[in-house]
C-alpha positions in Angstrom: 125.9 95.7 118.1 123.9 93.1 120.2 123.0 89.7 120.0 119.5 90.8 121.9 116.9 89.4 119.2 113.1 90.6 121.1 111.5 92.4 118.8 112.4 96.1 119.6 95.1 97.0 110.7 93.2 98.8 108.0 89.2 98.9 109.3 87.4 99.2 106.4 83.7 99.9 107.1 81.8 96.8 105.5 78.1 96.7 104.8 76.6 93.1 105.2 73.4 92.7 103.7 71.5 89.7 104.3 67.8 89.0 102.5 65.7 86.0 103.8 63.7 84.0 101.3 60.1 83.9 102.0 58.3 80.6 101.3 56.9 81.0 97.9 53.2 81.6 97.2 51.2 80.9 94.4 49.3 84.4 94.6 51.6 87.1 93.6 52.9 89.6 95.9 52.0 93.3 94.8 55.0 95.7 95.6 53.4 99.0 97.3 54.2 102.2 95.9 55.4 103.1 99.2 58.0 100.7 99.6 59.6 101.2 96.3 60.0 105.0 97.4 61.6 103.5 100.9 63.6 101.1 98.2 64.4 104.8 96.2 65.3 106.2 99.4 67.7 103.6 101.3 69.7 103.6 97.9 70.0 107.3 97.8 71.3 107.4 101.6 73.8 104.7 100.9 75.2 105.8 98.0 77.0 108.6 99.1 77.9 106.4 102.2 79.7 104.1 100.5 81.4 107.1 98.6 82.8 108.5 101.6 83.9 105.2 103.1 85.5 104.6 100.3 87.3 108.0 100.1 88.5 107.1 103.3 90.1 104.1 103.0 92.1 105.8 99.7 93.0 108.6 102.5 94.4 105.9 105.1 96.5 104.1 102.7 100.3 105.4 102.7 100.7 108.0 99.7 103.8 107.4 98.3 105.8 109.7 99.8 105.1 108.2 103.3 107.1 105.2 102.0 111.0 104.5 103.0 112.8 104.4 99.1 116.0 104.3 97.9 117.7 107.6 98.4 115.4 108.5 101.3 117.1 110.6 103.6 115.6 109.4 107.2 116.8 109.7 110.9 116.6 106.1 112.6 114.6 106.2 116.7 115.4 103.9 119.1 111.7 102.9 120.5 113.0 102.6 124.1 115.5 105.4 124.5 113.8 107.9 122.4 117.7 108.2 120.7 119.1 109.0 117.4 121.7 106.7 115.5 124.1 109.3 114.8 127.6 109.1 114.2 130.5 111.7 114.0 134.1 112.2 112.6 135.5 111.0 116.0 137.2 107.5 115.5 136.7 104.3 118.3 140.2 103.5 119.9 142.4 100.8 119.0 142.7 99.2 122.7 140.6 96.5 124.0 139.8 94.9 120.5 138.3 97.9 119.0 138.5 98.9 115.3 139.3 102.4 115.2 137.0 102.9 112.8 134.1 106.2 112.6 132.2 105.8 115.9 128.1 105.4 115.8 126.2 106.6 118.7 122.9 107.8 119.9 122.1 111.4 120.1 118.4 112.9 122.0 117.9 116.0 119.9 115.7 115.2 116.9 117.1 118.5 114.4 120.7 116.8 115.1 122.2 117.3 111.5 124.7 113.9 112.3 121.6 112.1 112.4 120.4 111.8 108.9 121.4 108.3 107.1 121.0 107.7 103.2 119.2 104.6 102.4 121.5 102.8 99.8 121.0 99.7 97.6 123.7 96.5 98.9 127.2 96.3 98.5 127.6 95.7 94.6 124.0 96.3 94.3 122.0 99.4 92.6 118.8 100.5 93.9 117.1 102.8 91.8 115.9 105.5 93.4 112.5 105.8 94.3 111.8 102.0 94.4 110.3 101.0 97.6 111.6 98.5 100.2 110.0 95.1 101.9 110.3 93.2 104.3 113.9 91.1 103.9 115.0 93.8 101.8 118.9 93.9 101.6 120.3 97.7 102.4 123.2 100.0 103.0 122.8 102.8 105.3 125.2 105.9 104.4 125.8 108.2 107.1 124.8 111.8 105.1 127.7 113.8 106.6 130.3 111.9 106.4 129.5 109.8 103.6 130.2 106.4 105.2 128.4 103.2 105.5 127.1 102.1 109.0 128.8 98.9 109.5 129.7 95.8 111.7 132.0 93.2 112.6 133.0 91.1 115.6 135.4 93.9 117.1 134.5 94.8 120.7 132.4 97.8 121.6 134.0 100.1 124.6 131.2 100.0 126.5 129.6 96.6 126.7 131.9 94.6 124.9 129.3 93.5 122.1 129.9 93.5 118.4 130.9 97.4 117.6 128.7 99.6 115.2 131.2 101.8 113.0 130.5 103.7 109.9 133.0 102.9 107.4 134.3 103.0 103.6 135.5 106.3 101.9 132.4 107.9 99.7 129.9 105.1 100.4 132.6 101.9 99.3 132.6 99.7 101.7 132.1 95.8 101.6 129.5 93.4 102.9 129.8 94.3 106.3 128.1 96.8 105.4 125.1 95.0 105.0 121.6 95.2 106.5 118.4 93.4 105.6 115.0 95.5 106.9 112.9 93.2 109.0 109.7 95.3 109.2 107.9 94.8 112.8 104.6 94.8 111.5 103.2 93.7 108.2 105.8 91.1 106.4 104.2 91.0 103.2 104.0 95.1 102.6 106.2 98.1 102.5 108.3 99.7 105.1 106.6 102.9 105.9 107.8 106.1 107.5 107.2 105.9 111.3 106.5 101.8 111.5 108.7 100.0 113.6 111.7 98.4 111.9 115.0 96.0 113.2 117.8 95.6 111.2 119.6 92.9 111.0 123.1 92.6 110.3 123.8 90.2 107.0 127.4 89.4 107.9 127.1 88.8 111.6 123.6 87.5 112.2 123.0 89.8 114.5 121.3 93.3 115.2 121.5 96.4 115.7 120.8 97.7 119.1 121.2 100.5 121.9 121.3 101.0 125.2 121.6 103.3 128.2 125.4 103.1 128.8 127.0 106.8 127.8 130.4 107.1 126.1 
């Protein structure tokens, strides 16, 4: 609920060969014996070489279920806290511009059962699941226990006053506040990957989501 907007390769071995061009000769060069074994022998080394570098580049690309799809069931870290987002059947209060709507927090323990969210195609949107997500991709994100959508709007949050973070909508219907588009740290033009460093940035609001250290 912030309006903070600081950002919270694959080395593949290459062989370069390079083969100068003697000045030409009008006697013909005779080709030893020997070096067309060395020839024999230089291919025979690199050939498994090349195999195994090229097994592992297959190895250090994502397999697919390292990728972030619809339906995923995932927990959310904040990089500099080391939190959970995590919310609970325990409503914000009415007073000081609140919504007293579901409250969303931050919780340390990482087997936390509050802590898992659904990723969910947009408001009016289906996303099939299984399909991956990119970078600008337009999400939900439904909180698994109580089947709510995390959510935002320009109500105050009790604690530092910025735009609140609720979950919100009965059974996963909402409306577009519920909207979040991923903005992947690293690597616009792939897919978001399980463990890369995300921001999510709320569609309605223009703004995104964020913690702190202040305890409720």
């Amino acid at each position: 609920d912030s309006r903070d907007r600081r950002l919270v390769s694959l080395f593949v071995p290459v062989f370069l060969f390079s083969i100068k061009k003697q000045a030409a000769q009008k006697q013909a060069m005779r080709v030893s014996p020997l070096c067309v074994l060395a020839l024999c022998a230089l291919a025979v080394v690199l050939a498994p070489t090349l195999v195994e570098a090229a097994k592992k580049k297959m190895n250090k690309a994502p397999s697919y279920e390292t990728y972030v799809t619809c339906g995923s069931a995932i927990k959310l870290k904040h990089q500099s806290t080391g939190y959970r987002l995590h919310s609970h059947e325990i409503p914000y209060g009415t007073g000081h511009g609140g919504s007293g709507q579901q409250s969303v927090t931050a919780h340390p323990s990482p087997t936390e059962p509050n802590g898992y969210w659904i990723v969910r195609g947009a408001n009016g949107k289906e996303c099939t699941p299984g399909q991956r997500l990119t970078h600008g991709t337009t999400i939900r994100l439904q909180h698994m226990a109580t089947r709510r959508n995390l959510h935002s709007h320009t109500h105050r949050s009790p604690l530092t006053q910025q735009h609140e973070v609720s979950c919100y909508g009965n059974d996963g219907n909402g409306d577009a506040s519920d909207n979040w588009t991923v903005m992947l740290v690293e690597g616009k033009g792939g897919f978001w990957v399980k463990g890369d460093p995300v921001r999510f940035l709320h569609e309605a609001t223009g703004y995104y989501l964020h913690s702190h250290t202040h305890r409720y």
